[in-house]
C-alpha positions in Angstrom: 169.1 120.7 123.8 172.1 122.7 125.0 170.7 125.9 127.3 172.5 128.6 124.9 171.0 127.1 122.1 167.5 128.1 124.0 168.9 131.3 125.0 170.2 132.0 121.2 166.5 131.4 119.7 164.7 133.5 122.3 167.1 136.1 121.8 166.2 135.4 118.0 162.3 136.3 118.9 163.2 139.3 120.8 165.2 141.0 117.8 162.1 139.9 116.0 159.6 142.0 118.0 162.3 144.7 118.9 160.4 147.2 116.5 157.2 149.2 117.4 155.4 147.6 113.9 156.0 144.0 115.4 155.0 144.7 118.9 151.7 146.4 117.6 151.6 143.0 115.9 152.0 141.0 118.9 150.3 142.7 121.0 146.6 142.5 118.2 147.7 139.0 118.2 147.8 138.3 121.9 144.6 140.9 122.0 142.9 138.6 119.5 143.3 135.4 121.3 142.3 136.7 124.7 139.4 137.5 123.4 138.8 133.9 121.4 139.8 132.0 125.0 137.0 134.6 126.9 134.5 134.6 124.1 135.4 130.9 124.7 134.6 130.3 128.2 131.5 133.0 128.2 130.2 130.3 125.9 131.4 127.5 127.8 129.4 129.1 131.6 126.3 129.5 129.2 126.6 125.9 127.7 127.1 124.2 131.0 124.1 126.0 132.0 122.3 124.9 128.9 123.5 120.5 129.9 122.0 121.5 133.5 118.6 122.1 132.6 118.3 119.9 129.9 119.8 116.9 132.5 117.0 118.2 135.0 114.4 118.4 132.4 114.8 115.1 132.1 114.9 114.2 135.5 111.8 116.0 135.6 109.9 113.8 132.4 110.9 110.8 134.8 109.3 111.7 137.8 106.5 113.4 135.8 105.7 109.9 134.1 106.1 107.8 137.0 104.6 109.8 139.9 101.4 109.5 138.0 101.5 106.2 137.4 102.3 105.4 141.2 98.7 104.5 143.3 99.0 106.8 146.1 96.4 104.1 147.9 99.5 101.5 147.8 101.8 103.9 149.7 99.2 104.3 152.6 98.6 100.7 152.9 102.0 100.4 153.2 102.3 103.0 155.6 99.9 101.2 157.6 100.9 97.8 157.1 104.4 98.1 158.3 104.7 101.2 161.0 108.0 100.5 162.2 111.3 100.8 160.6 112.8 97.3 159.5 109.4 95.2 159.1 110.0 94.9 155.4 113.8 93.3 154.5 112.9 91.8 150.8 111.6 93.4 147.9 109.4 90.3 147.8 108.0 89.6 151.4 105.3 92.0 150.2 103.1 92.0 146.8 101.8 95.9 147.1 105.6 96.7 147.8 107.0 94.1 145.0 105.0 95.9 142.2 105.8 99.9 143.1 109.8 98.6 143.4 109.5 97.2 140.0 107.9 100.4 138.7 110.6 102.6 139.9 113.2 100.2 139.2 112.3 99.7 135.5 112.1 103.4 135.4 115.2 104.2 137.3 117.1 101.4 134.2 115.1 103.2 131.1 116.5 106.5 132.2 119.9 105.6 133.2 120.2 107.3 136.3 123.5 106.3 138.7 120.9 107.6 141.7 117.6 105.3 143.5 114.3 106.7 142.7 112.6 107.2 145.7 109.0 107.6 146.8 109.0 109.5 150.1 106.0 110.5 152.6 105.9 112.6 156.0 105.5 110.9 159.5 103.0 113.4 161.3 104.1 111.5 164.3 107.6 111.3 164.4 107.2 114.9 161.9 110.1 113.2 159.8 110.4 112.4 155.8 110.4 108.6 155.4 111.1 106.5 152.7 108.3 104.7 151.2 109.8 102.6 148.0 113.1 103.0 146.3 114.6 101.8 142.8 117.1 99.7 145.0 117.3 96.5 145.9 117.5 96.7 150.0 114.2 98.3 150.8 113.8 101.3 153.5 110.6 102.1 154.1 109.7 103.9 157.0 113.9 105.5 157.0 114.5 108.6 157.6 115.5 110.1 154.0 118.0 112.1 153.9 118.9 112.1 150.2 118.6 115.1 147.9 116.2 117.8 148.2 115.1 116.7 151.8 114.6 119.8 153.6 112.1 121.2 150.8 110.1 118.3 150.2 109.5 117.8 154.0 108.3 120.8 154.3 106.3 121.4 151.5 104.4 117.4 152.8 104.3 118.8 156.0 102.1 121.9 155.1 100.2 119.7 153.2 101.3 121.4 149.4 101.0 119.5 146.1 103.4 120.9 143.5 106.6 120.1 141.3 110.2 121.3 142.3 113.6 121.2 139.9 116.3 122.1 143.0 119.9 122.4 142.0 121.9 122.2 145.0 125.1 120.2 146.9 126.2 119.0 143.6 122.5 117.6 142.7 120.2 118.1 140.5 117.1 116.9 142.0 113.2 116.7 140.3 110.4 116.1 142.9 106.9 115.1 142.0 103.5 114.6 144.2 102.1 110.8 144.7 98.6 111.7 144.5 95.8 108.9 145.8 92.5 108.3 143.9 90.9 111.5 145.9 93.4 113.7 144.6 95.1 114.0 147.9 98.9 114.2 148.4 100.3 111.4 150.1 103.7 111.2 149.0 106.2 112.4 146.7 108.7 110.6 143.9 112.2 112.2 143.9 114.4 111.9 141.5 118.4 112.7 141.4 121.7 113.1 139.5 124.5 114.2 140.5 126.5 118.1 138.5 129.7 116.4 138.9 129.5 114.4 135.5 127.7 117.3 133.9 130.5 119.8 135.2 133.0 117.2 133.6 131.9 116.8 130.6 131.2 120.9 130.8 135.3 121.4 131.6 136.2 118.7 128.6 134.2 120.7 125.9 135.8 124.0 127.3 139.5 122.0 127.2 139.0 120.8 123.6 137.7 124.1 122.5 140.8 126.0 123.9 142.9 123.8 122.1 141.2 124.1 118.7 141.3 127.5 119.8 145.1 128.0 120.4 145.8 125.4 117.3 143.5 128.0 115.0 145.3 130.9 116.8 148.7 129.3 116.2 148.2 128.7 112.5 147.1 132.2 112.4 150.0 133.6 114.0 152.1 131.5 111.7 150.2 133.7 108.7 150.6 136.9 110.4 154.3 136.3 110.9 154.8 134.5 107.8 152.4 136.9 105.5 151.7 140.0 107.7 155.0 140.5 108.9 156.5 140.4 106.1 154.3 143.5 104.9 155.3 145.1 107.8 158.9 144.3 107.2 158.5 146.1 104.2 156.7 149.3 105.4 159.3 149.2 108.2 161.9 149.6 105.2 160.4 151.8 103.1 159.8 154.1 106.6 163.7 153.5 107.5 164.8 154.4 104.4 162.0 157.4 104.1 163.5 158.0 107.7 167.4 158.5 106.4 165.8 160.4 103.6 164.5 163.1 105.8 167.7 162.7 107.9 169.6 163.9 104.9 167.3 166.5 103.7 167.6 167.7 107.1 171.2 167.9 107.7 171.2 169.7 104.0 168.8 172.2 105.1 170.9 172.6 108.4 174.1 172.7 106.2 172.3 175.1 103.8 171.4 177.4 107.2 174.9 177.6 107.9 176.2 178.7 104.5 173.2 181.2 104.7 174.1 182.4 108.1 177.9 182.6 106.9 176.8 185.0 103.7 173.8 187.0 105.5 176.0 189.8 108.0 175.3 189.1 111.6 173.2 191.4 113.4 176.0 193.0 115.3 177.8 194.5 112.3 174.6 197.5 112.2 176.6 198.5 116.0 179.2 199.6 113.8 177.3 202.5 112.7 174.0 202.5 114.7 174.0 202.3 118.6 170.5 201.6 119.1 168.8 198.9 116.5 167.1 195.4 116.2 166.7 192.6 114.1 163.9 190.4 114.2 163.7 187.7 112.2 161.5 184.6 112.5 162.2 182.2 109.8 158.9 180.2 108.9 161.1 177.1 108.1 164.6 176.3 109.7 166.0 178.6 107.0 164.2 181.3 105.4 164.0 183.2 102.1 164.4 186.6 103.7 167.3 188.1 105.3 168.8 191.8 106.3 171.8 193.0 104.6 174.4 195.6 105.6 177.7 196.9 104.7 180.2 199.3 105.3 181.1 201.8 102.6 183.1 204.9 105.3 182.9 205.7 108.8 179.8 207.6 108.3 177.8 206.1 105.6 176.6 202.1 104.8 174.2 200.3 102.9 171.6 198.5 104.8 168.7 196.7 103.2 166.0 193.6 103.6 164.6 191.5 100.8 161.9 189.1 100.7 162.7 186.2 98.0 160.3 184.4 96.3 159.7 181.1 98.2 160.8 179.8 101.3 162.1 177.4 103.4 165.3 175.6 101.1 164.0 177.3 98.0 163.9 180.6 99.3 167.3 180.1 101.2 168.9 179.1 98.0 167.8 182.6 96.3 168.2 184.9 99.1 172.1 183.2 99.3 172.4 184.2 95.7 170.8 188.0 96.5 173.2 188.3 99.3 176.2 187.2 97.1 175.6 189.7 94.5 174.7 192.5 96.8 177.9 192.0 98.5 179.4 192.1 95.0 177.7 195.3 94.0 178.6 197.1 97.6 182.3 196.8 96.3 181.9 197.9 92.8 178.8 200.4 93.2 179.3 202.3 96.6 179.2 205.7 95.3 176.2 204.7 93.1 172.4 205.5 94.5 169.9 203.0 95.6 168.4 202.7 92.7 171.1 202.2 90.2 172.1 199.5 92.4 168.5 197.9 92.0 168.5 198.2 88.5 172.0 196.3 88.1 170.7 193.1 90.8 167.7 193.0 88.4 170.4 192.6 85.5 172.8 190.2 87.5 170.0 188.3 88.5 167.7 187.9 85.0 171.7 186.5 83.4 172.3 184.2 86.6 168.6 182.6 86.5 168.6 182.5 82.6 165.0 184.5 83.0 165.7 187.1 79.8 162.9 186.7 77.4 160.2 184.6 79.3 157.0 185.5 80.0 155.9 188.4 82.4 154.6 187.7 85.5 156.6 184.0 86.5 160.2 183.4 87.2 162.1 183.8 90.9 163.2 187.3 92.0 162.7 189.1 95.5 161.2 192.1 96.8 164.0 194.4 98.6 164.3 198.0 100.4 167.8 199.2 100.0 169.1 202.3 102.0 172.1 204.5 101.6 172.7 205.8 105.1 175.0 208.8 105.5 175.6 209.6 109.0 177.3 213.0 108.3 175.1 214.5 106.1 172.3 213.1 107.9 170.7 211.9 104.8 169.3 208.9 103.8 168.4 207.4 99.4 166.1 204.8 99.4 165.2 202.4 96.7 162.3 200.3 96.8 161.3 197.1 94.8 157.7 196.2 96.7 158.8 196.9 99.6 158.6 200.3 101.5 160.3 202.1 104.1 158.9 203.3 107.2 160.1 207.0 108.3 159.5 207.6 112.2 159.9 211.5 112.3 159.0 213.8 114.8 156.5 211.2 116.1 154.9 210.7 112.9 155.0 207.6 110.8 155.9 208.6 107.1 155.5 205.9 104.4 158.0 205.8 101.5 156.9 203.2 98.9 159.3 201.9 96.5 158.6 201.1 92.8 156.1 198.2 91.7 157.9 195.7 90.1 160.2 193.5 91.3 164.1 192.6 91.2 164.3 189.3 88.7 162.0 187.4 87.6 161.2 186.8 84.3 161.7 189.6 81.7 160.1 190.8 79.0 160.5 194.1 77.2 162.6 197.0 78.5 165.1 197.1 80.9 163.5 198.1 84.6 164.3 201.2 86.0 163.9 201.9 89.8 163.5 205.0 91.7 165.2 206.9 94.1 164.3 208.8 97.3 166.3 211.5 99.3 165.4 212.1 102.8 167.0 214.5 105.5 166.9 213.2 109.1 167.1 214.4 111.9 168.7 212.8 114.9 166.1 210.4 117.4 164.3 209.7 113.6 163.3 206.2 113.4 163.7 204.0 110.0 162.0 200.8 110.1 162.7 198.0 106.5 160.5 194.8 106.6 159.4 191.8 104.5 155.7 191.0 104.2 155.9 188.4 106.4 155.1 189.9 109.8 151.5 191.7 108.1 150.1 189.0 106.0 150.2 186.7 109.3 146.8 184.9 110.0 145.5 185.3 113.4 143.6 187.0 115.8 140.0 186.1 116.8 138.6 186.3 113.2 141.7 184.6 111.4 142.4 187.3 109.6 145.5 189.4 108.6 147.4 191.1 110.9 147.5 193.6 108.1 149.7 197.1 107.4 147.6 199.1 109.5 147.7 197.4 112.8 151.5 196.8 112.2 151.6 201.0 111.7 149.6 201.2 114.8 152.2 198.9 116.9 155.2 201.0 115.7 153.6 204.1 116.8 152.3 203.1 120.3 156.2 201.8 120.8 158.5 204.0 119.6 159.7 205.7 122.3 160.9 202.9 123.8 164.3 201.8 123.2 164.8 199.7 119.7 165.4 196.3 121.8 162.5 196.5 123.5 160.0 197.6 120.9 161.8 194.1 119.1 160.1 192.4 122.1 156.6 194.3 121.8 156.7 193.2 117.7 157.6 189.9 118.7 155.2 189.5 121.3 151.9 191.4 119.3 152.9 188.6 116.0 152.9 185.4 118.8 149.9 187.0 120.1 148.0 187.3 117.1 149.4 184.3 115.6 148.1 182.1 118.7 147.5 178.3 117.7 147.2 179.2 113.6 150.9 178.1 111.7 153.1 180.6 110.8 152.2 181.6 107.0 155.9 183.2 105.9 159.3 184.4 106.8 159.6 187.6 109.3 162.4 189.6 108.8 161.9 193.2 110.3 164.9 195.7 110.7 164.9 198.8 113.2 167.6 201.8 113.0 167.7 204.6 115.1 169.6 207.5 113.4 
């Protein structure tokens, strides 16, 4: 087969596994057969171990059987008979030595072994092992034997013991069992041996057969996974992509939806028309928010400034604070000479018609909470209208607290008209005038999780203002991140400092 062809199909499998779903996949799969293969050979060590002492128990039943039907008194005579190495050349030049070959040879043939049984004894003389008998047909008694198990069997005839051995060693399995005479004494022993080699063989073609049943199970599995599994993950890998563009979309709206906001709300640096020392501080909870400041220019010496709190937040809240904006913007042109309050109670109106909210029930419905100021620079007097919201008077280092009226602007109606009303307040210059949302006081923080709360915020303002408007912006900022900590940020933060 051509080589692109090759090159074209693994290319083919790595598209396939190019996601992070499908390499998860591959990687469980690959996981799962390593595993298989180790659980596989773990098995295999303990199962070779298992053939090994089953081939040497039965190596053992062998000798066991024989050794005591071996007459220890025939291996002395022999011993004494022929005390010379090569004095017995046929199985058959002696009768004693005839009938303990036969014995070990019809033994050696029952059990099947591919290694001479062979009855040993220890030379106190010439302090050597020496073959007695043996399974095979050229006889060697009085050799040196120098088979299996040698060096243990000497020496446990030498020091005159009488006990079994099973020794594994040098690729033998070896079973060793006393000759014992008609006084009970030792006089020889009967070793019997195989080799590991066929064992170990037949150990390595079990573990071979069951790595390929193995790797054939594992294939057919993978085929399911890929066929089956994959294509489940396909699917949640589309449903993800297209949740994915979903969210890309909703996204670039909210961002789109910030920038009309940020295009209606005045920038911060229009208050420098009027004021020389002020701050802003807002800290949207979302990437847009449902509260914003408001100013506007009516002379040289007088402007409207205000702050509202909508109902909602995030693209909700951004949606209504837009339409606020847009009317307020609407009544600054056509109601400039009017008071605070007048100005309220038409936004209410305007609102109610825009939302459709005349005639529902009390209590439901969207609307906002708002502190609108008329600031008048020459007659150093300020008219305040407040729907929920208050507005914090910093005179003569005390903090004054002007509430505004307790219903809100929208929302659904029911009944009369509402009615706001109005405050009048003579300044005097280095007076402070501070217009929040509820935002920064209904934060959850601190060490007990609680609210940061109107008092503490009161405290804050007083313990800062003396300090110069930017910097007490960084003290409000700093106390809210403080107390905030790890805890999510519960609302939108708008907060507006004037120095009049």
């Amino acid at each position: 087969m051509p080589a692109h062809i090759h090159g074209a199909e693994w290319h083919a499998v790595k598209q396939y596994f190019a996601t992070t779903s499908r390499k998860i996949l591959l990687m469980l799969y690959g996981a799962s057969l390593l595993i298989g293969v180790t659980v596989i050979i773990r098995s295999h060590r303990g199962e070779e171990k298992s053939m090994r002492d089953q081939a040497l128990s039965q190596l053992g039943a062998v000798t066991g059987t024989l050794s005591a039907q071996i007459e220890g008194n025939r291996v002395t005579r022999l011993l004494n008979t022929y005390d010379s190495r090569g004095m017995l050349v046929k199985n058959t030049q002696d009768a004693w030595y005839y009938i303990l070959h036969e014995t070990l040879r019809k033994g050696a043939e029952a059990a099947q072994l591919q290694t001479p049984l062979a009855v040993v004894a220890f030379d106190t003389l010439k302090r050597e092992l020496q073959t007695v008998a043996t399974s095979a047909e050229q006889p060697l008694l009085r050799m040196a034997y120098q088979g299996a198990g040698a060096t243990e069997v000497g020496t446990v005839l030498r020091m005159g013991g009488k006990s079994s051995m099973r020794l594994v060693g040098n690729g033998q399995l070896v079973a060793v069992d006393p000759v014992l005479d008609a006084n009970g004494r030792q006089v020889g022993a009967l070793i019997a041996s195989a080799p590991l080699a066929p064992i170990r063989g037949n150990a390595r073609h079990q573990l071979t057969r069951d790595i390929a049943m193995t790797a054939l199970l594992f294939l057919a599995i993978g085929f399911f996974l890929i066929r089956r599994v994959g294509q489940l993950v396909r699917n949640g890998e589309n449903e993800l992509n297209s949740l994915q563009r979903r969210h890309e979309g909703v996204t670039d709206s909210i961002a789109y939806a910030g920038k009309i906001q940020s295009a209606l709300i005045p920038p911060p640096e229009r208050f420098r028309e009027q004021f020389s020392d002020f701050f802003v501080l807002n800290r949207p909870r979302d990437v847009v928010s449902g509260d914003f400041h408001w100013y506007h220019r009516i002379s040289g010496h007088a402007c409207l400034v205000a702050t509202a709190d909508c109902t909602g937040h995030g693209l909700p809240g951004a949606m209504m604070a837009a339409i606020g904006c847009s009317v307020l913007n609407d009544l600054a042109r056509e109601m400039q000479h009017h008071d605070p309050a007048q100005m309220l109670g038409e936004l209410n109106r305007r609102l109610v018609a825009m939302l459709n909210q005349e005639g529902r029930r009390s209590g439901a419905g969207d609307g906002m909470d708002i502190a609108l100021c008329r600031i008048d620079r020459k007659e150093k007097e300020v008219l305040f209208a407040g729907a929920f919201r208050p507005l914090y008077w910093l005179h003569e280092g005390q903090l004054e607290v002007i509430h505004g009226d307790r219903k809100p602007v929208g929302g659904s109606q029911h009944g009369q008209e509402r009615s706001f009303s109005v405050h009048r307040i003579a300044y005097h210059p280095g007076d402070s005038l501070y217009l929040f949302s509820d935002g920064y006081v209904d934060q959850f923080g601190g060490p007990d999780r609680k609210k940061f709360m109107a008092a503490r915020f009161n405290e804050l303002l007083l313990a800062n203002h003396t300090m110069p408007m930017a910097m007490q912006a960084e003290a409000l900022d700093r106390a809210f991140n403080e107390w905030k900590g790890s805890q999510p940020q519960v609302d939108d933060v708008c907060v507006l400092g004037i120095a009049v």
